[in-house]
N, C-alpha and C positions, 0 to 999 in steps of 0.2 A: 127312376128308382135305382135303375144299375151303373147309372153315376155316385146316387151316397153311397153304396156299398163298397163301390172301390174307393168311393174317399175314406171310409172309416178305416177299412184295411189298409192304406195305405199310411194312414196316420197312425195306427195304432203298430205297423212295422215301425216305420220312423221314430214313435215315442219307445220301444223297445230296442232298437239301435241304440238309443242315446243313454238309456240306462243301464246296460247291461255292464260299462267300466264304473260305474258305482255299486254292482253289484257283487267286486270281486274280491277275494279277501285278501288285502293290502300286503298283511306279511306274506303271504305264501307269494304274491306276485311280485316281492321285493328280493325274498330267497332264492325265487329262480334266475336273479340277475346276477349276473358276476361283477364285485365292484374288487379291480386290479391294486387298490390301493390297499387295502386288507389285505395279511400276512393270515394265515393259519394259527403261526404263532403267539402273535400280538395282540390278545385278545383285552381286551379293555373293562375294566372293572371299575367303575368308577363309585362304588361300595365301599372298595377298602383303599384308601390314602398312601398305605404304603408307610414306612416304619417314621418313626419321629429324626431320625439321623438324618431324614432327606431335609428338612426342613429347616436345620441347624443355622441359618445363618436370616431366615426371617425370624426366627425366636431371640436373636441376638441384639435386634436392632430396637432402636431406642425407643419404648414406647411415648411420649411428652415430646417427642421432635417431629415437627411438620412433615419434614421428605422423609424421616425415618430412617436415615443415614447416621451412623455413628459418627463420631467426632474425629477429626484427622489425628489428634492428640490427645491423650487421655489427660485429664485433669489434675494439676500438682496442686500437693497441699498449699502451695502460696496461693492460690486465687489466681485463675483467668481473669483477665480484664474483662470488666463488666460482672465478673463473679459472685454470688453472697458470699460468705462463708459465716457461718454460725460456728462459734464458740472455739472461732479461727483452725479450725479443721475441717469442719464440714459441710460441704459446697449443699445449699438449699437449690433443690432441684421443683421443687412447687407449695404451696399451700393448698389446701383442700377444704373447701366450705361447705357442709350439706345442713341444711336447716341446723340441728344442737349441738352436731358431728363437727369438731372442728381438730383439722390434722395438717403434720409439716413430712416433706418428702426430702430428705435427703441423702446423700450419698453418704456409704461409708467409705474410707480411706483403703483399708483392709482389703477387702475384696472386691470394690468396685460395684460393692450391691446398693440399690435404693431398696431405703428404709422407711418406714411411715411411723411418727413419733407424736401422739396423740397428745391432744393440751391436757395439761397436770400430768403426766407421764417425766420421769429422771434421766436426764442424759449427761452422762459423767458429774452427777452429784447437782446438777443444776435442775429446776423443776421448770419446767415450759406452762408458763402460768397464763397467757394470751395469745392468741394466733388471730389475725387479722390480716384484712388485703393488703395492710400499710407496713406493718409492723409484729415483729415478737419480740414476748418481754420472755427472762428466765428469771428467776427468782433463787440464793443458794444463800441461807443463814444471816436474812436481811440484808443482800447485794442485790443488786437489781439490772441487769443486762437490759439493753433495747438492739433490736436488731431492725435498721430501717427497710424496707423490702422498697423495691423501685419495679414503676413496669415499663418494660424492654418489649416495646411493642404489642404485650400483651391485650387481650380483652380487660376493660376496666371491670366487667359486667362478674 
């Protein structure tokens, strides 16, 4: 009999050893540690981003480009080789198909901005009457442009 006794007290020490570091409250036993890499100063907010000027130069970068690196040379109105150019000024930067939604991306000259120019929408007097993966047509006072688009590796999908 005074064998189980000291077994149970001795098992019931042991099962209390072993839980008493899961009984301890984590931060306060984190705050008592000193970690040397932490400045005082330096405290870390990861709330606030920090002003939009830091960021300046991922907002710059080409959204429609793979690695998302700008281009070593900007784009002259002649056409890059392999270039479109639509209505021999403006470099078509994508087509855009969403189910009835049908739109063209290109750059403008001026400022170097892409532009989205919606089918039946006028561009320098020309009306953008079809947009497709192969092809746009413009249409100005019974003229009829076709503009052939090629894919340059692109998804055919």
């Amino acid at each position: 009999m005074i064998r189980r006794q000291v077994l149970v007290v001795t098992s019931v020490l042991l099962t209390g050893i072993a839980i008493i570091p899961w009984l301890r409250d984590p931060i306060a036993a984190a705050d008592s540690i000193e970690i040397g890499v932490r400045s005082s100063q330096t405290q870390l907010n990861f709330h606030d981003p920090g002003p939009l000027e830091t960021y300046e130069e991922i907002i710059r970068r080409p959204v429609f480009v793979a690695t998302r690196r700008p281009s070593a040379a900007p784009a002259s109105n002649s056409g890059a080789p392999g270039e479109i150019l639509l209505l021999d000024r403006y470099p078509v930067i994508g087509v855009v198909i969403a189910g009835e939604q049908r739109m063209l991306l290109i750059r403008m000259p001026a400022d170097d901005t892409v532009s989205r120019i919606k089918q039946g929408a006028v561009l320098d007097g020309w009306t953008l009457t079809e947009v497709t993966r192969e092809r746009l047509v413009l249409e100005m006072a019974g003229s009829r442009k076709e503009v052939s688009l090629r894919n340059n590796g692109g998804s055919s999908d």
